[in-house]
C-alpha positions in Angstrom: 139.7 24.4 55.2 138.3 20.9 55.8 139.8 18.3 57.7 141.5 16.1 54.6 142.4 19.7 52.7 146.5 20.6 53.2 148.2 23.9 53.4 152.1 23.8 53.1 153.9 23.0 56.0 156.2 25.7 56.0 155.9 29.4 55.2 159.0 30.9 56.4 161.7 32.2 54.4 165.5 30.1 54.1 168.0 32.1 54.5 166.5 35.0 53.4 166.2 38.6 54.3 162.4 39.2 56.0 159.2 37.4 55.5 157.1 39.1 53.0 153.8 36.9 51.9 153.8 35.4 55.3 152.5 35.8 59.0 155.7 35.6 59.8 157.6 38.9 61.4 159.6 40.3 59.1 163.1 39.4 60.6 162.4 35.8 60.7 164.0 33.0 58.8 165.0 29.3 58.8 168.3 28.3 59.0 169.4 25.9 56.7 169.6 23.4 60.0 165.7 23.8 60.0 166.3 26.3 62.8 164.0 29.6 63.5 165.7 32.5 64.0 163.6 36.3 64.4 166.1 39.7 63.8 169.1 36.9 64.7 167.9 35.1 67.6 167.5 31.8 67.6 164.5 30.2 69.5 166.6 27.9 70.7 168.6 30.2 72.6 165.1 32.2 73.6 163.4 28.8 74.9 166.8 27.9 76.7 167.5 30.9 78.8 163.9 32.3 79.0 161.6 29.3 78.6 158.1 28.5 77.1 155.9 30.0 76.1 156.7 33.2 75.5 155.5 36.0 73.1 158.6 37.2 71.0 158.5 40.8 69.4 160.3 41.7 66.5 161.3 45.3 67.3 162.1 46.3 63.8 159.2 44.5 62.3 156.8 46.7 64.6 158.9 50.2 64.0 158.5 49.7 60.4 154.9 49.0 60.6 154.4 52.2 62.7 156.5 54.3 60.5 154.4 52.6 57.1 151.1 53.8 58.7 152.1 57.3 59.4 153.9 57.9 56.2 151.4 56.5 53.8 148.6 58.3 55.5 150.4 61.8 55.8 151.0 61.2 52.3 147.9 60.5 51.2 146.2 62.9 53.2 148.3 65.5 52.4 147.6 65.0 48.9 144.0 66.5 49.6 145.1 69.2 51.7 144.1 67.6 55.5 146.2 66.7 58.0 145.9 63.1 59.8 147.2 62.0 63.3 148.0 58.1 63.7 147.3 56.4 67.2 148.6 53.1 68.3 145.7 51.5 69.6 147.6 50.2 72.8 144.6 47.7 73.6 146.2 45.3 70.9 149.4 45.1 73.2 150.8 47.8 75.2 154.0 47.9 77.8 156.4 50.1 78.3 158.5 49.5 75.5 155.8 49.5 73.3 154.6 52.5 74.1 157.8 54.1 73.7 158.5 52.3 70.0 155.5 53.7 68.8 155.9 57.6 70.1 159.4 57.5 68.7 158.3 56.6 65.2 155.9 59.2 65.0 152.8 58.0 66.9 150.5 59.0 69.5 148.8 56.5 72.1 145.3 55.2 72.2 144.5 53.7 75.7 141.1 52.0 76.8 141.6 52.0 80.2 142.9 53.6 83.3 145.4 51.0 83.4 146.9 51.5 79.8 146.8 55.3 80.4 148.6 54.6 83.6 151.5 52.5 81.3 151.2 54.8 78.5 152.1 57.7 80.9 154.7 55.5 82.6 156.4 55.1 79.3 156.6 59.1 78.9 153.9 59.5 76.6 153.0 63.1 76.3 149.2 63.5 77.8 148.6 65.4 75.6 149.2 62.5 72.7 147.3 60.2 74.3 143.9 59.3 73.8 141.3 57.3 76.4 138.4 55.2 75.0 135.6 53.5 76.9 132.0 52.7 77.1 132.1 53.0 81.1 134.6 54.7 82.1 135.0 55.5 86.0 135.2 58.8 87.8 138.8 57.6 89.0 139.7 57.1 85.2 138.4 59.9 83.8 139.9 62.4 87.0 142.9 60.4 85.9 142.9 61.3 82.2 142.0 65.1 82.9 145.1 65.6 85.6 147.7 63.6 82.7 146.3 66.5 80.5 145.1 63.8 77.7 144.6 65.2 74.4 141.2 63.8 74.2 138.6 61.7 76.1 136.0 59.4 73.6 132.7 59.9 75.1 130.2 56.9 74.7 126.5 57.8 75.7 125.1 61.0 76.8 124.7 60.1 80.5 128.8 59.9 80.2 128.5 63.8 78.7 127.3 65.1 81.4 129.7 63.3 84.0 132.8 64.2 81.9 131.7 68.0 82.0 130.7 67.8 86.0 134.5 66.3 86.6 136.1 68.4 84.3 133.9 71.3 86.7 135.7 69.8 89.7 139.2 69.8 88.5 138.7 73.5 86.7 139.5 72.3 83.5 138.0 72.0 80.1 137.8 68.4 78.8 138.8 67.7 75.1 136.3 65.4 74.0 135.4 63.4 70.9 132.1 61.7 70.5 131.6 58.2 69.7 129.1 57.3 67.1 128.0 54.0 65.3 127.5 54.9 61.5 125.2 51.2 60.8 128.3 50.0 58.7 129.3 46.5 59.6 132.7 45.5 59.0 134.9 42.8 60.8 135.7 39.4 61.0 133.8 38.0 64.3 130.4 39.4 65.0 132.0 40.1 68.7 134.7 42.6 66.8 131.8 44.4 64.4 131.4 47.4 65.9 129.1 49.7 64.2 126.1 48.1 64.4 123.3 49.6 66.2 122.8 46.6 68.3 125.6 46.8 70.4 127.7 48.8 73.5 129.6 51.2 72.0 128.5 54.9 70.3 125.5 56.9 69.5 123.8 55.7 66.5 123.8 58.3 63.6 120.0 56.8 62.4 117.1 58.6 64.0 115.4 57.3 66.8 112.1 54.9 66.6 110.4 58.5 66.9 112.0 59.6 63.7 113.4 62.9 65.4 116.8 63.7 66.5 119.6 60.8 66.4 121.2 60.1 69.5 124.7 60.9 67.8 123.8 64.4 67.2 121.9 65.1 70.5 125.0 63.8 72.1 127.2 66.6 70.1 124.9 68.8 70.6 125.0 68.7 74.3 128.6 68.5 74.0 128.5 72.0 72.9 126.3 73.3 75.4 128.8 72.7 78.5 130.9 75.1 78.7 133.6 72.5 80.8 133.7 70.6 77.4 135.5 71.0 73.9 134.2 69.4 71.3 137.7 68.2 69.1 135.4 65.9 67.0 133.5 63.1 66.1 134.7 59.4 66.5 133.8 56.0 64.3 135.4 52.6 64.9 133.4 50.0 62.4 135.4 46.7 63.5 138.5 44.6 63.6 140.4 42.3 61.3 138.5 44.4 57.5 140.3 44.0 54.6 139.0 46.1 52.2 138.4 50.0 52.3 135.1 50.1 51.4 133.7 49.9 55.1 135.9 52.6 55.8 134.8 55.0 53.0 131.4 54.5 53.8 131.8 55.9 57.4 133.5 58.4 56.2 130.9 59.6 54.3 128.2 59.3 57.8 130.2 61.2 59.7 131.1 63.6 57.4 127.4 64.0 56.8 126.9 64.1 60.2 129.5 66.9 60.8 128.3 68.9 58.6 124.2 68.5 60.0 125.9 69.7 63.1 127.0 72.6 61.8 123.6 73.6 59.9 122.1 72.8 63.8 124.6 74.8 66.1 127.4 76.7 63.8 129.9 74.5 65.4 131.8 72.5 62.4 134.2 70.5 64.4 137.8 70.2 63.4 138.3 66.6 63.7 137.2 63.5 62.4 138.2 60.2 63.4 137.7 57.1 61.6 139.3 54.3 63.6 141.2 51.2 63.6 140.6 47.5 62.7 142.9 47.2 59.5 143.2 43.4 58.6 146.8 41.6 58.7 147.8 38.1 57.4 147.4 34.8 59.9 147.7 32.5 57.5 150.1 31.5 54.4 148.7 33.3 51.3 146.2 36.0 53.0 146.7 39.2 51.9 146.7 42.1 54.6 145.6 45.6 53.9 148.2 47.8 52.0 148.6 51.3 54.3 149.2 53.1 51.1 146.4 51.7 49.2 143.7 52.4 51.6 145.5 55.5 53.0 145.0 57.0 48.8 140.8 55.5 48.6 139.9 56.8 52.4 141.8 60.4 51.6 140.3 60.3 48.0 136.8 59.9 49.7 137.0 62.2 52.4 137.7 64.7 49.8 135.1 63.9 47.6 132.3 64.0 50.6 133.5 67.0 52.1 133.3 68.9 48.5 129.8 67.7 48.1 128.5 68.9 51.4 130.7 72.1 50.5 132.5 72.3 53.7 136.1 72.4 54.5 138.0 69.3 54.6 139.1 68.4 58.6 142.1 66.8 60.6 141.5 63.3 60.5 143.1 60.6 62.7 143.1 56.7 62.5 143.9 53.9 65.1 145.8 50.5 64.2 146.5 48.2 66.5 146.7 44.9 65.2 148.0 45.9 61.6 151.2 47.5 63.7 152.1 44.7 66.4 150.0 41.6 65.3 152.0 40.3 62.7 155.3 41.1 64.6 154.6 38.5 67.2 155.0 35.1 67.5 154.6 32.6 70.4 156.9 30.1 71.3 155.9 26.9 73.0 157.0 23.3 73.9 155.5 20.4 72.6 154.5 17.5 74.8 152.0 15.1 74.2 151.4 13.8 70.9 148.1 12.1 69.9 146.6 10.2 67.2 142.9 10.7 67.2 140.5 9.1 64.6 137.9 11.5 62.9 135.0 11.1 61.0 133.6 13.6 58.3 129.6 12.5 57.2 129.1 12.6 53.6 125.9 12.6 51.8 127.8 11.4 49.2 129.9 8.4 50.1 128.7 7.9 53.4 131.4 9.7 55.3 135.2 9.9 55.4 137.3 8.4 58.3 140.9 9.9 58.8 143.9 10.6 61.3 144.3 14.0 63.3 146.8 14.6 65.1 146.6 16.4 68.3 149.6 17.8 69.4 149.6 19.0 73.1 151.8 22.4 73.8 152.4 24.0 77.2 150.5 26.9 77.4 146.7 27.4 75.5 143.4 29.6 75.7 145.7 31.3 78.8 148.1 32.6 76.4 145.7 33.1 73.5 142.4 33.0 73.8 141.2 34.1 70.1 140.6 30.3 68.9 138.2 29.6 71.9 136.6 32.8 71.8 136.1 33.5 68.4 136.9 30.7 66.4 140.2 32.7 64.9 142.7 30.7 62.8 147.0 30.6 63.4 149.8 28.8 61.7 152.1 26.9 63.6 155.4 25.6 62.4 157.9 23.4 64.3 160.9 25.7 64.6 164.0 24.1 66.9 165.0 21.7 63.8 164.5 20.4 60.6 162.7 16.9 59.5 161.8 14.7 56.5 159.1 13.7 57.8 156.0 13.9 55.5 153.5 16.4 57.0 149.9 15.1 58.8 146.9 16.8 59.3 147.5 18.5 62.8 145.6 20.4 65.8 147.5 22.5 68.0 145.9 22.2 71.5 146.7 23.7 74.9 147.2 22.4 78.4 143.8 23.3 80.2 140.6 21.3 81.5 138.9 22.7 78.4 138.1 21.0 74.9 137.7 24.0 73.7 141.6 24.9 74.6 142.4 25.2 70.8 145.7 27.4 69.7 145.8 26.3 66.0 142.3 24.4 64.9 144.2 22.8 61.9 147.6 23.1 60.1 150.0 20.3 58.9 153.3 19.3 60.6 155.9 16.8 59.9 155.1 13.4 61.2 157.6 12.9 63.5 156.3 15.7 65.7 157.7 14.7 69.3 157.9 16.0 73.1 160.7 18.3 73.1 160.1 20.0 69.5 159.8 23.6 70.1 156.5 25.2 67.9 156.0 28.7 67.0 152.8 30.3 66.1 152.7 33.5 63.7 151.0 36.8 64.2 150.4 36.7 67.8 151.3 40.0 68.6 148.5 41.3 69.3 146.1 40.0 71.5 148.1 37.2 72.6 149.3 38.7 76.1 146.8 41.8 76.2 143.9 39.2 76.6 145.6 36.5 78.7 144.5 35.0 81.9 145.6 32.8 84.4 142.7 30.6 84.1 143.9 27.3 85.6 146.4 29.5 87.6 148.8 28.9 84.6 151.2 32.1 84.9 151.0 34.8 82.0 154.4 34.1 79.7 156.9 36.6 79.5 157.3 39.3 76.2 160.5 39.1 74.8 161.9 41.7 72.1 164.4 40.6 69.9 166.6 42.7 67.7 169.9 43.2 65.7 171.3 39.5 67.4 170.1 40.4 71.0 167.0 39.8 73.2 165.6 41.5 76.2 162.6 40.8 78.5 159.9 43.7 78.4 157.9 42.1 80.9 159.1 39.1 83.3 156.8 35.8 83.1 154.7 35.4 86.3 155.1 33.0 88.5 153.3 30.8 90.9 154.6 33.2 94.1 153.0 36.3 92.1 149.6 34.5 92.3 149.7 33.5 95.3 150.9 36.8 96.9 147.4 38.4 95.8 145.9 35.6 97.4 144.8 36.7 101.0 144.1 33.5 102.5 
């Protein structure tokens, strides 16, 4: 969108029941008073007793998202005679309660560190449904995972192979593993969240080497199967973040299948798993589509099945990882507006010579701290004013943070009513995920609090920080 182009300044239901066609959760609506409430809390109430900002969770929004995941994928998957497993990729946003919403609907856990195994297990995961990821892990992480009993371990590279089977030597157990590959399909919104391309940290690559011979994806399974300290569950894909069509999927599905089933020609081992990732887009702004569950659940299934009868081999158990189509768009951050500025812009032209008009930025109390996606990788948000209503006409806005940074964006463009004043409280959709899981305390701003709200009621899930929790890991 260009600078002069305007989007409406509103996209959340009145008075109605849920928020379907928006990045709003699905419990939030304006009151007729121009007040936001999310599953019948009003922010009001939120910014009074808890303050801003804060990251608000819709608990019913992200149970329903869980339960639409698992169901449309058993479904569909059943449909060609394979089983699937669904994991809540926890790097997206994981606590406690989180962990804990989505093992009750029906979900296991995917962590990507010690420190989200260490929450997932707080939260009484089973080990045995949780999953670790990581290009570099440590001994201390992976010593960690095996004594949980963790129903898998990603490997990344074969140097990590061989360390994974030496531990699992130490500790006398077998380690489950899964092997990470990069198929060469590129799919995702950022080039930083495209991750199945060669040229990059993560996986084997399924293409030969520069000497034509074996690919590093299938010597990597193949070594796999010559410890004797490790299983070999499967074979793992992750192609990005934020796609919204199936076709990047599919076509991973068919490399790995492919590459299954050249294992199996090579060693006699045909491995019983299959896993084809996470990154399934959502809606951040008014009129984007996100990716149907049950649409993509029927064209990956109806793939898979179509490969695997082609290469004549038997269909396996399959697993998938969303993170961001689960939590995402049940989020939203709350914040405080303060300053307001007018700031003239100009726009060349080649063909009138340029255009000259208003922005206006409008200064809120937390930033790239809270929400770092803007800065980093140029994402885009709506923002609404939320704590009342207005007449105002609506003016070409930027939503900027509080840090010694231009580049402290939260909302590159949107339009807001003109009376936009200190004092007006401003929510920004589908923040769920990512919001709090990649914030800092860059400018030794404390981290804001998660609230959840649900059925009239809130609770905190985790406390905001404050300046005495900085300052006690300080050591002088």
């Amino acid at each position: 969108m260009s600078g002069l182009e305007q989007a409406p300044t509103s996209a959340l239901p009145t008075g109605g029941q849920g928020a379907a066609g928006t990045p709003w959760p699905s419990g939030a609506r304006r009151r007729t008073d121009g007040e936001l409430e999310v599953a019948g809390v009003s922010v009001s109430g939120l910014a009074a007793e808890h303050g801003t900002p804060a990251y608000v969770l819709d608990e019913a929004d992200f149970r329903a998202r869980a339960r639409a995941y698992r169901t449309a994928f058993e479904a569909a998957f059943a449909e060609v005679g394979a089983g699937v497993d669904v994991y809540y990729a926890g790097k997206a946003l994981l606590t406690v309660a989180v962990a804990r919403w989505a093992t009750q609907e029906g979900l296991r856990v995917d962590t990507a560190s010690g420190g989200e195994l260490a929450v997932a297990l707080r939260a009484g995961v089973p080990g045995t449904s949780i999953g670790l990821h990581g290009n570099n892990k440590s001994d201390a992480e992976v010593l960690a995972a095996l004594d949980a009993g963790v129903g898998r371990l990603i490997v990344d590279s074969l140097v990590e192979i061989e360390r994974v089977a030496d531990l699992a030597a130490s500790r006398g157990v077998t380690a489950p593993v899964m092997v990470r590959v990069t198929t060469g399909v590129h799919a995702g919104g950022h080039e930083y969240i495209s991750t199945a391309h060669e040229d990059q940290k993560f996986g084997l690559a399924v293409a030969p080497g520069p000497d034509g011979g074996t690919s590093p994806a299938l010597a990597a399974l193949e070594a796999v199967v010559a410890r004797p300290e490790l299983e070999l569950l499967g074979i793992h894909s992750h192609i990005g973040s934020q796609i919204l069509d199936a076709s990047g999927f599919e076509a991973a599905a068919r490399v790995v299948l492919q590459l299954r089933a050249d294992l199996a020609a090579r060693t006699g081992v045909l491995v019983g798993e299959v896993d084809l990732g996470g990154g399934y887009g959502i809606a951040y702004l008014p009129g984007e589509v996100p990716l149907d569950p049950a649409r993509i659940a029927k064209d990956v299934a109806g793939t898979v099945a179509e490969v695997s009868d082609e290469l004549g081999t038997p269909l396996p158990r399959f697993s998938i990882e969303p993170g961001r189509a689960i939590v995402g768009p049940a989020g939203l951050t709350l914040y405080t507006v303060g300053t307001v500025k007018p700031v003239t812009v100009s726009e060349s032209d080649a063909d009138d010579g340029g255009t000259t008009f208003t922005r206006l930025y409008v200064s809120v109390d937390g930033g790239m701290s809270d929400n770092i996606r803007p800065a980093l990788y140029g994402a885009d948000y709506h923002a609404e004013i939320v704590g009342r209503e207005s007449d105002a006409g609506p003016v070409l806005a930027r939503v900027v943070g509080k840090h010694c940074e231009s580049g402290d964006i939260v909302v590159h463009q949107v339009m807001l009513p003109g009376d936009v004043r200190a004092g007006d409280l401003l929510a920004v959709a589908a923040t769920g995920a990512y919001g709090r899981s990649m914030a800092s305390n860059y400018n030794a701003l404390t981290r804001p609090p998660v609230l959840a709200v649900a059925d009239g009621a809130a609770r905190v899930l985790v406390r905001r920080e404050t300046v005495e929790d900085l300052l006690a890991l300080d050591q002088g």
